[in-house]
N, C-alpha and C positions, 0 to 999 in steps of 0.2 A: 417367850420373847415377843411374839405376838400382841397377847395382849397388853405384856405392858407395853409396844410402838403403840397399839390404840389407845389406849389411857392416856400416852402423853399427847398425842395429836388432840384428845376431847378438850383436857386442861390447855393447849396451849389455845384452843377455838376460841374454848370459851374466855380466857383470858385478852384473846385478840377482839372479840367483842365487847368486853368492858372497856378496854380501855381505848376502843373508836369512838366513845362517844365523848372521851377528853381530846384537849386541845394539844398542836401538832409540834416536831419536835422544830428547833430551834438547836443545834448544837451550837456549844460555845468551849471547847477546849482550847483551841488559841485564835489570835489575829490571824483571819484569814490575808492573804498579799495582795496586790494590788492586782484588781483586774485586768480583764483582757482589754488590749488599746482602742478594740472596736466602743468601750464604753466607759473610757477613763473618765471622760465629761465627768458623768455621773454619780462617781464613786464615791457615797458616802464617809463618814469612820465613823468607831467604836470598835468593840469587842467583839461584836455578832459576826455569823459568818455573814458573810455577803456575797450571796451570785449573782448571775446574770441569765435566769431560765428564761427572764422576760425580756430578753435584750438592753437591759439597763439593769444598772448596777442596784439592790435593793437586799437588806438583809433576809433572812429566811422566813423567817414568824411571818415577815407581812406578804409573799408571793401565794397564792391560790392555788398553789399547783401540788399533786404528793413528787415530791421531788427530794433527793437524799443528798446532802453533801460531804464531800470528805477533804480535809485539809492533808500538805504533806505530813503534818506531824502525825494526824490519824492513819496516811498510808504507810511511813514507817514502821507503826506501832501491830496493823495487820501483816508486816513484812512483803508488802506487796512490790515486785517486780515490776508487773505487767499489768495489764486490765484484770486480767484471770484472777489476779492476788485478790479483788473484790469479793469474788463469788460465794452468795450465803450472807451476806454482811447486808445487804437490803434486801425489804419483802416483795417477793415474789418478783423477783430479777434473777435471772437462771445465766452467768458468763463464764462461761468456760472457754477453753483453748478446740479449736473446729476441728473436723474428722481428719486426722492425715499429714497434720500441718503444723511447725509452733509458730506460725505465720499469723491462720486463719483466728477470728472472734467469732464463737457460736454465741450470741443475745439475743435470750429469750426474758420479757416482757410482759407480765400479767397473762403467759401464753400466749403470746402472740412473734413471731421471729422467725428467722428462714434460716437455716441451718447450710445452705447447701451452695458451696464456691461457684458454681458455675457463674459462667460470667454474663446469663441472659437473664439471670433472677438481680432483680434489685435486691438491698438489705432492707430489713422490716423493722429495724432501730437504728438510729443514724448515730453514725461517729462523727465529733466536730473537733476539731482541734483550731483552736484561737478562733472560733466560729465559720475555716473550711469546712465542709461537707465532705467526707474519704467517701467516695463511692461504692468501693469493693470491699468484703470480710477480708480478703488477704489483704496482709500485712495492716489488719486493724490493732493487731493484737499489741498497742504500742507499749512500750518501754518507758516506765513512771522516773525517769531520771529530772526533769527542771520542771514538775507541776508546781503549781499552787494551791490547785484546788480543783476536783472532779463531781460535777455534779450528774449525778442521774434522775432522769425525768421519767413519770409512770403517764402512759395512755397516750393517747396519739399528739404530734407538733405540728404544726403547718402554720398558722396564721402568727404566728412570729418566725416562721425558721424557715432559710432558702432553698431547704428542701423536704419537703411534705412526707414526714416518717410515722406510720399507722402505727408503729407501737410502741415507741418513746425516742429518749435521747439520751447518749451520754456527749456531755460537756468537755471536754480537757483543755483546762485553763493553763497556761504556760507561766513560771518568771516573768515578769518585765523588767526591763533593766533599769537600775535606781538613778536618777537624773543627777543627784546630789553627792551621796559616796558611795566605796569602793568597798566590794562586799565578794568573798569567794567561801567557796563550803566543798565540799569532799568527802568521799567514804570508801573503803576496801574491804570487800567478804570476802572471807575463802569460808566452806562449807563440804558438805557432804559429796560425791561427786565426781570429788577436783572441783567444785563451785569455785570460779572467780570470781567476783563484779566489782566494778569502781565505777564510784561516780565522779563526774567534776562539772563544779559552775562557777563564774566569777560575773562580775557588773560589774563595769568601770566607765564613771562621766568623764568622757571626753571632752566637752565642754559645760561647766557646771551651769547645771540647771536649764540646760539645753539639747544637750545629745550626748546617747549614753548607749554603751554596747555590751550586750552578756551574750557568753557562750557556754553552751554545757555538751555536757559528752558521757556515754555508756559504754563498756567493754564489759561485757556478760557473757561468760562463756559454763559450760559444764558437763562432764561424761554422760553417755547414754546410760537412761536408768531402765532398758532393757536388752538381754540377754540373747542371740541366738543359738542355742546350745548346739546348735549343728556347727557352728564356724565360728563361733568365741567371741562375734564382733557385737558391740552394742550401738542400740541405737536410742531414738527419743533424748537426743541430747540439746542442747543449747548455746548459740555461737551467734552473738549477736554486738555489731560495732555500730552506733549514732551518734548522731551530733547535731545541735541546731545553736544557730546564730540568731539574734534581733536586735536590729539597730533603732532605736526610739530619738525620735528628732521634736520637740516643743517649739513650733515656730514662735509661737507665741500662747497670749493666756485662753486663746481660742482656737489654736489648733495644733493637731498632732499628728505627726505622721510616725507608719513603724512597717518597717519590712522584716520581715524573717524568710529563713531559710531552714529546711532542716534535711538527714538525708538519714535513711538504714538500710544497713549490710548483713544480713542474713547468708550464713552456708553451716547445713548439718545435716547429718544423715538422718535418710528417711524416718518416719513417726509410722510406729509400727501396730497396729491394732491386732486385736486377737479373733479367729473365726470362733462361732460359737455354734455353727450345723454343718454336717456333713458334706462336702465340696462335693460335686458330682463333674463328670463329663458327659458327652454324650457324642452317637456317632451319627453322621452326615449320613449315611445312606438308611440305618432303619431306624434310629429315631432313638437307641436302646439308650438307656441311661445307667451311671455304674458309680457309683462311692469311690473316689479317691482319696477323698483324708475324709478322718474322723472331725466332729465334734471334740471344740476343746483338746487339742493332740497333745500338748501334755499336762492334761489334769485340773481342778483349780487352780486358777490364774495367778501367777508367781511372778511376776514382770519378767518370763522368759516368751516367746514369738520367733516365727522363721521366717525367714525370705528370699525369696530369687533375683531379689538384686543385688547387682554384684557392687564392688567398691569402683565409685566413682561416682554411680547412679544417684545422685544426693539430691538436697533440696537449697536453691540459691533463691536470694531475691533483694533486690536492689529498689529503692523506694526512696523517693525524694520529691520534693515541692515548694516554693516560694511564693507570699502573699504580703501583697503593701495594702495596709489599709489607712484610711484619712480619716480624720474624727473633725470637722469643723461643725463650731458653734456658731450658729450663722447670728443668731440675737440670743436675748435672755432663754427665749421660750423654743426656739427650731435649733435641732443639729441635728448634720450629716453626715452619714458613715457610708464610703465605700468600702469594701472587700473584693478585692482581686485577688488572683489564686491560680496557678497553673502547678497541676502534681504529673509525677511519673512514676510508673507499679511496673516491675518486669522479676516474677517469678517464674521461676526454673524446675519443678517438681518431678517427681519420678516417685510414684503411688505404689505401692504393693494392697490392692482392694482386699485379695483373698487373705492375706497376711498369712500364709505358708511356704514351705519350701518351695509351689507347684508354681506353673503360670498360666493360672486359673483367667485371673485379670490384673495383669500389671498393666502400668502406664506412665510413659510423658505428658507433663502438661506446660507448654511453653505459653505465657499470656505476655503479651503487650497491650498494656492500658494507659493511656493521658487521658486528663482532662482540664479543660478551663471553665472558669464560673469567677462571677462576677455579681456580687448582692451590694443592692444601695436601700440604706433604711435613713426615710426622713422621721424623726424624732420631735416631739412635740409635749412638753411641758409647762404648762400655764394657768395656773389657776384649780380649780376641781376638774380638767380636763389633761389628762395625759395619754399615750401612744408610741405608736411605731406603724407607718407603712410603707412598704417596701416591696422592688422589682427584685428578680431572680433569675438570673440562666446557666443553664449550666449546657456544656457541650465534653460529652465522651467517646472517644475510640476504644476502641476493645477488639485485640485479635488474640487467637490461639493458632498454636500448630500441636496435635495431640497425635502420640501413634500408642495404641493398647497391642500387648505381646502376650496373645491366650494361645501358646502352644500346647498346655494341657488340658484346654476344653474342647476339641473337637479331634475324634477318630474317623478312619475311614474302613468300616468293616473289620475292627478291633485294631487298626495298625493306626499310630500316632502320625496325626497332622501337624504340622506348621500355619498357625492363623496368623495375620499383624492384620487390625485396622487401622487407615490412617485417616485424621481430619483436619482439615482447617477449616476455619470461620472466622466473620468479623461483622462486628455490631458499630450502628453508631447512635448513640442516643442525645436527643437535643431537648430538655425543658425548658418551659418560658412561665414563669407566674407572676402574679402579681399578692403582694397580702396587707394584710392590715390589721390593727386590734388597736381599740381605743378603751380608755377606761374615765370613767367621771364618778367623781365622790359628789353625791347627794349632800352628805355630811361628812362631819369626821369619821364618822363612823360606820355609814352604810355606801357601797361604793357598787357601779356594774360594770361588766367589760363586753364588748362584743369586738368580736373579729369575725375576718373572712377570708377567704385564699382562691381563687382561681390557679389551677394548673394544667398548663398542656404541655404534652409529650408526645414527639413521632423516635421510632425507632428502625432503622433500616439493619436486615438481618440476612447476611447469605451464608449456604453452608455447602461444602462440598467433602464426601469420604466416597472409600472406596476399600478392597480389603484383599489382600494375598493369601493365597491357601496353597499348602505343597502338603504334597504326598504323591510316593508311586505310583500307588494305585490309580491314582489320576492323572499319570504320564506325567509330573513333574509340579509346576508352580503354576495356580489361573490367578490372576487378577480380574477382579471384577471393574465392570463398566465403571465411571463415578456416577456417586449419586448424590446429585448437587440440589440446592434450596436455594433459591425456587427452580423450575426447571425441567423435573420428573417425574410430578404427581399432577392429576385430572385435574382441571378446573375447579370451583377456583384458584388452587392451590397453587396453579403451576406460575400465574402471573402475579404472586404478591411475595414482596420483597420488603413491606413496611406495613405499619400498623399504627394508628395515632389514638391516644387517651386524653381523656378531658376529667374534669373534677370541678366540683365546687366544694367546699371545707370550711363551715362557719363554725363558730365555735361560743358558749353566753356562760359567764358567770357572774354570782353574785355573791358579794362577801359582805362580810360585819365583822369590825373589832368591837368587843363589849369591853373590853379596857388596850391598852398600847402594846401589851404584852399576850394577844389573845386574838384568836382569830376564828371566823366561822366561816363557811364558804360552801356553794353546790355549783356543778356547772355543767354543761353537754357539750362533747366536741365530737365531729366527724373527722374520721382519717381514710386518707385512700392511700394506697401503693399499687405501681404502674403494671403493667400485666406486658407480655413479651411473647417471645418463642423459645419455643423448645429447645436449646442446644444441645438434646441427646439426639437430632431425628436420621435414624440411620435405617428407616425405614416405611411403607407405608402404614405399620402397625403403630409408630409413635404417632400419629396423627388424626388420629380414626376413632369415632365414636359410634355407638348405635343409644340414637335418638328418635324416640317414638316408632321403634322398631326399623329404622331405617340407618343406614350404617352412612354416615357422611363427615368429609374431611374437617378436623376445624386448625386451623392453620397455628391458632395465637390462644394464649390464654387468656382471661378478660383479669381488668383490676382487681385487688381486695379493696373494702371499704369495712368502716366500724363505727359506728355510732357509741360511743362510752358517756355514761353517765356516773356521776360523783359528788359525793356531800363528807367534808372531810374538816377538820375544826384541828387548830395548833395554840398551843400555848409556852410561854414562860413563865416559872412561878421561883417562890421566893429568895429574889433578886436573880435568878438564873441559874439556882441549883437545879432544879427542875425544869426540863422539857419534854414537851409530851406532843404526841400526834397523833392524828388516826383518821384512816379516809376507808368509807369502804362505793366499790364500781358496781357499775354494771355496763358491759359490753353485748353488744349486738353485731355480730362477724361475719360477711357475707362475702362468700365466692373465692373463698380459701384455696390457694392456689396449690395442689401435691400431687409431689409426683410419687405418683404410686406404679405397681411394679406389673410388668407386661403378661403376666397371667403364670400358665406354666413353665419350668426350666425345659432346655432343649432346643431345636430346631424351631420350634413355633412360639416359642420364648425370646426373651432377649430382649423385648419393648420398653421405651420409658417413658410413658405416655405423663404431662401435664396438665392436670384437669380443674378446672374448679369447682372443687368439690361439694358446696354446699355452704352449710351454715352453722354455727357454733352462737352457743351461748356461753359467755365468760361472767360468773362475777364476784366478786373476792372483798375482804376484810386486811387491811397492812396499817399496822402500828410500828411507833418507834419512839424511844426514850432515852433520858441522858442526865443522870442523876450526880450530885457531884457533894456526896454528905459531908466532906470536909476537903481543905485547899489541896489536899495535897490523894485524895481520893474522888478516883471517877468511875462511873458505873454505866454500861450504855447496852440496850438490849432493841430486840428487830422481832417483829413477828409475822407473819402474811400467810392468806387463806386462798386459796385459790380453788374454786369448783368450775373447771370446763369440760364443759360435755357440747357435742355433734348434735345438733337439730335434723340435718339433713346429712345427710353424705352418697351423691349422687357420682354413681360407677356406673353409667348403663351396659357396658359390658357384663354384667351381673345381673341373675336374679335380684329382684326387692329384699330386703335386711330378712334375715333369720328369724327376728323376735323385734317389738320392739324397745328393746336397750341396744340389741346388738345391730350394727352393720356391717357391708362385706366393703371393709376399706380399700382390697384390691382384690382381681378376681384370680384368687392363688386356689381354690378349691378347698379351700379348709376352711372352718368353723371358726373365726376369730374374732375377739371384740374389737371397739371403734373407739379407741379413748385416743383423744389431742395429744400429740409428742409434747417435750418440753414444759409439761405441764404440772407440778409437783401440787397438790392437794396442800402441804405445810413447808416452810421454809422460816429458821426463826434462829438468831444467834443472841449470846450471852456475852458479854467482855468487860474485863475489870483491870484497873492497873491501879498500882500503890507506890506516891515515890515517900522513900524516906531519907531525910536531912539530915544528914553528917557532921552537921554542925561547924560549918565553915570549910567542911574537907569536899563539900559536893555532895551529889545527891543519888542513889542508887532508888530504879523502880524494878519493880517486877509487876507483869501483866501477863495478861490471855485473854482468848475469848475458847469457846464455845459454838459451833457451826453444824446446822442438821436441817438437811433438805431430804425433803420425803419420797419415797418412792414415784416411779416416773419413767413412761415409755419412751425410749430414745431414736424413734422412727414413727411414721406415715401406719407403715404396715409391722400392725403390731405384733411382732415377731415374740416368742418364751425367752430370747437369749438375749434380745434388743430390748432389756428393760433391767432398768435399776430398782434394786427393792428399799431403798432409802440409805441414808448413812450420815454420821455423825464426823464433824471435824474438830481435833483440838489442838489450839498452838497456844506457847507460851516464851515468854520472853525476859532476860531480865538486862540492862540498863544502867550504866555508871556515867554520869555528867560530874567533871570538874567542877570548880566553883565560881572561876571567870565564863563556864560555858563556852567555852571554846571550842572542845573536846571531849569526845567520848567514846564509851566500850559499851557492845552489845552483842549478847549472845543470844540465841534465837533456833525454838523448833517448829517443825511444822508437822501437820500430820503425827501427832506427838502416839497415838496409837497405833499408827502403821494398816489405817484402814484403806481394806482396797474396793475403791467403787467406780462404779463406769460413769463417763459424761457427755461419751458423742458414742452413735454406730452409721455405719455406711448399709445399706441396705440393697442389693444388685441381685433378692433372691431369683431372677428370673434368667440369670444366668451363673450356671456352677451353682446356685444355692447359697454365694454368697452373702451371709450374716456376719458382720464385723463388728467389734465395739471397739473402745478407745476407754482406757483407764488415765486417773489423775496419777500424781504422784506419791509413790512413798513416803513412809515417815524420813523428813530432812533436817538437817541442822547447818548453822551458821553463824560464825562469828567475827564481826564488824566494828572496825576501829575510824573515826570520823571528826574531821575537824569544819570548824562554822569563823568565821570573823568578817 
């Protein structure tokens, strides 16, 4: 088995290197919908798809950028839900569901992504919905109910986009409501489960050709597809109600206004992960340390898990935001778009970390988040000179009240304690940028682009815990003093409550079309993402470094930045049967922000120190193709290479590296390699669909794809149990459309082999030892009846 994963991983390399040096893909399976309203101006027709990666509307072939799109009719056909439904379908784009959560978006990016909710870490790929900025992974994980079109972007964004994201973007383009007539669509699954879902959207002109209002709406619900053989109940289920309004108003042939609204209601029981090393305790007075549960406690993993949460203990989250934006054409060649935006995030979580019957480390985690932002991009086409530049701010609140209940990690002289930590904090973060990218065609044919982006960021951070311990033995219950940030630690430490980041972010390319249908292109951009505080700091160990042999505080993490470079060529070939891509990077990654784990378990344990950690080299090969040998057959394939490896990885709490390939990515005392999380070596799918014509009775398809992402460590500290050793996905589908097209039947599996592979773990081995992963879903099915007029 072995060798043949290396076999295919050489054939698919070298395959991914042939076909980089063809031109890029262009999908063209159906009429992509009308853009988003920030860029209606602009919005071409034809067949092509058409986004908006560059802030105007522009088919795919002629954008610079490796950028992947996907129309609704493509996300029905993957049976995708959520964002998740993606994952494996573009190269070397890692999107799965985040540790703990069916809230959270773990996006990882050419490797490059932040895996991890707290709510002091920025995201390291940015979610935009109608071109808002979502600040936080929770509740990114949105509901594909009124898309139009999702595009994802490889390598870093900033001088077109109002918030400066270092390792891509995804897109999610919404319905607009049809100005002219009256348009409703619909669908109902029921599936494996108890799966429910229904969709509904309707458009209706209010006043024709003037102002127009669509609404859509999700009700997704489904049983927990895991087990607790102790108490029968299951969990990792799914229970999700939204909804979003957009009211589009055409003042005239020069301007447009559009507000939307949209809101989701999340409640279900906990997301249960499996431990994968031995729980330990340990006792307060001599330090002794004692195995409490096994490794893996019942056996390979069976979508069976235990926990000490009781019923009630669930996970709620309410999420909601409205944004008016203005499109004015001021002349032929200037328009202006503003985007206003005010969202609201209030998740409810209750964490089992250890994922055992024990309470190792459970948790609440109560977050309050708003924020406002506010982007104006002046737009300018005229001549062989086009652009966007454009102001940016965004202003965030963020509070937590968290209390963790580790009654079974700490004894007192072999007799059981009672621990609760309790914390609150609250961050406020304010950016100001300014950006810009111009482009001028020399000819028709040879064109450059330069952009640039300043950004400044202050962030104000305070944090205050404290912790309960009972036990007899110690005459009943202590509370400890708080220990509050800023406030309790030496200078400087004691008087800093904010921290301010600065950036510059140009970005140069230069393309060639050698015919209309064909494209060549190289270009360099820099990305930064903001650097913060620590929101673990529950002591003076999360903070403390020994630097040049001297041991001194450092309050704050500093930014990442990355330098990427890329030379990538797209084409369409005979009349658009054929599309083809292929880019390959290179990445230069510096001061990598992880948090890695507080040395040994126990009493001198327990740290979560934030460090940056050094320097990574990333650089990689991603092809994509879309072949279409007859009208009624299409064929479309993904391939991506990814080699990243650690330059530096600097822990001065540690001896220097073991060897040089190996570093000591945390100082846990053991011998372990340094290879990048989220980083998969191959990721490449296959997918075909066949409809055949009934002959005036309708039309029935059948399709599939194909999905295989390679082995990949799913933590900082690369843990035996915190790694995926590769795995294969396969769905398949089959498809009956009427003949008026009005309605249809669709029956649908997923995971059609019943393969069980991990895609997130939590890593806390510095207390109890816990190692936790998190698995995708079983093999599922689903059958879907749906009407369009």
């Amino acid at each position: 088995m072995a060798r043949n994963i290396a076999a295919l991983r050489i054939r698919l390399a070298l395959g991914t290197a042939l076909l980089a040096t063809a031109p890029a893909l262009a999908q063209q399976e159906a009429p992509a919908g009308p853009a988003s309203p920030a860029v209606a101006a602009d919005q071409p027709s034809g067949n092509e798809i058409v986004v908006v990666a560059r802030r105007r509307a522009e088919k795919l072939i002629d954008v610079p950028i490796a950028v992947t799109a996907y129309t609704a009719d493509q996300l029905s056909k993957e049976q995708a839900v959520d964002l998740s439904g993606i994952q494996g379908t573009a190269p070397n784009v890692n999107l799965v569901q985040g540790r703990g959560s069916t809230t959270n978006a773990n996006i990882f990016i050419r490797g490059i992504g932040q895996p991890d909710a707290l709510q002091t870490f920025d995201p390291a790929v940015g979610v935009y919905v109608d071109g808002v900025y979502i600040s936080r992974i929770q509740g990114a994980l949105f509901n594909l109910f009124d898309v139009d079109h999702i595009e994802v972007l490889r390598g870093p964004q900033g001088t077109l986009y109002g918030k400066n994201t270092i390792g891509g973007a995804v897109n999610i383009i919404s319905k607009r409501p049809d100005l002219e007539a009256f348009h409703a669509s619909g669908n109902f699954t029921y599936g494996s489960y108890n799966q429910k879902l229904a969709n509904a959207y309707v458009t209706v002109p209010l006043v024709t050709d003037k102002l127009a209002l669509s609404l859509a709406g999700v009700y997704d619900r489904r049983d927990g597809t895991v087990e607790d053989p102790l108490t029968g109940r299951h969990y990792n289920d799914r229970n999700t109600q939204a909804g979003r309004a957009i009211l589009r108003y055409k003042a005239s042939d020069r301007v447009e206004l559009t507000l939307e609204g949209d809101y989701t209601h999340q409640h279900t029981r906990p997301t249960l992960g499996y431990a994968t090393a031995p729980l330990t305790n340990v006792d307060l007075v001599t330090g002794a340390q004692q195995v409490i549960s096994p490794a893996n406690p019942y056996g390979p993993y069976d979508f069976k898990a235990s926990t000490s949460l009781q019923p009630g203990q669930d996970q709620t989250l309410h999420h909601w935001g409205v944004a008016f934006t203005a499109n004015v054409e001021l002349n032929d060649a200037f328009t202006l778009t503003s985007i206003s935006a005010y969202r609201k995030l209030k998740p409810n979580y209750w964490l089992d970390f250890d994922a055992t019957q024990l309470q190792v480390a459970d948790a609440y985690v109560g977050v309050r988040q708003r924020q406002i932002s506010e982007e104006l991009q002046l737009k300018y086409d005229h001549g062989p000179l086009k652009g966007v530049a454009g102001l940016y701010y965004l202003n965030e609140q963020i509070s937590s009240n968290q209390l963790s209940e580790d009654d079974d990690y700490i004894t007192v002289l072999g007799t059981p304690a009672t621990f609760q930590r309790y914390i609150t904090d609250f961050q406020t973060s304010k950016s100001y940028a300014a950006f810009g990218q111009m482009t001028y065609d020399f000819t028709d044919k040879l064109s450059a682009t330069a952009g640039i982006r300043y950004t400044s960021e202050r962030k104000h951070y305070v944090r205050s815990t404290y912790t309960v311990l009972g036990n007899p033995l110690l005459g009943g219950t202590i509370t400890s003093a708080p220990f509050d940030f800023p406030g309790s630690l030496p200078a400087p430490y004691n008087d800093l409550d904010h921290a301010d980041f600065h950036a510059w972010t140009p970005s140069f390319t230069l393309s060639y079309k050698p015919t209309r249908d064909t494209l060549l292109y190289a270009s360099a951009s820099r990305g930064f993402k903001s650097g913060g505080f620590n929101g673990r700091v529950n002591g003076l160990g999360d903070v403390t470094q020994v630097i040049d042999g001297k041991t001194v505080v450092v309050p704050y993490f500093k930014p990442e930045a990355v330098w990427t470079y890329e030379a990538g060529a797209k084409g369409s070939f005979l009349g658009g049967r054929v599309s083809l891509s292929g880019d390959v990077f290179y990445s230069d990654y510096k001061d990598f922000q992880a948090r890695v784990g507080g040395g040994q378990t126990g009493i001198l344990g327990g740290s979560f120190p934030v460090i940056n950690a050094g320097k990574l080299r990333i650089w990689g090969i991603e092809t994509e193709l879309a072949v279409k040998p007859t009208k009624a057959w299409s064929i479309r394939a993904d391939v991506g290479y990814l080699n990243a490896k650690y330059l530096r990885f600097d822990d001065a709490r540690r001896t220097p590296p073991y060897g040089t390939d190996n570093f000591s990515c945390n100082p846990t005392g053991q011998h372990i390699v340094c290879k990048p999380a989220f980083a998969p070596p191959l990721s490449a799918s296959i997918g075909s669909d066949y409809a055949f014509d009934l002959q005036g009775a309708g039309t029935i398809t059948f399709g599939g794809d194909a999905r295989f992402v390679d082995k990949q460590w799913l933590s900082v500290d690369n843990r035996p149990g915190l790694y995926e050793n590769g795995y294969w996905l396969f769905n398949a589908y089959v498809r009956y459309d009427d003949p008026t097209g009005r309605w249809y039947l669709q029956g649908g599996v997923k995971n059609a082999a019943n393969t069980i592979y991990k895609t997130d773990a939590q890593e806390f081995s510095s207390v109890g030892n816990i190692q936790t992963v998190y698995y995708g879903d079983p093999r599922t099915w689903t059958g879907t009846v749906g009407f369009r007029f």
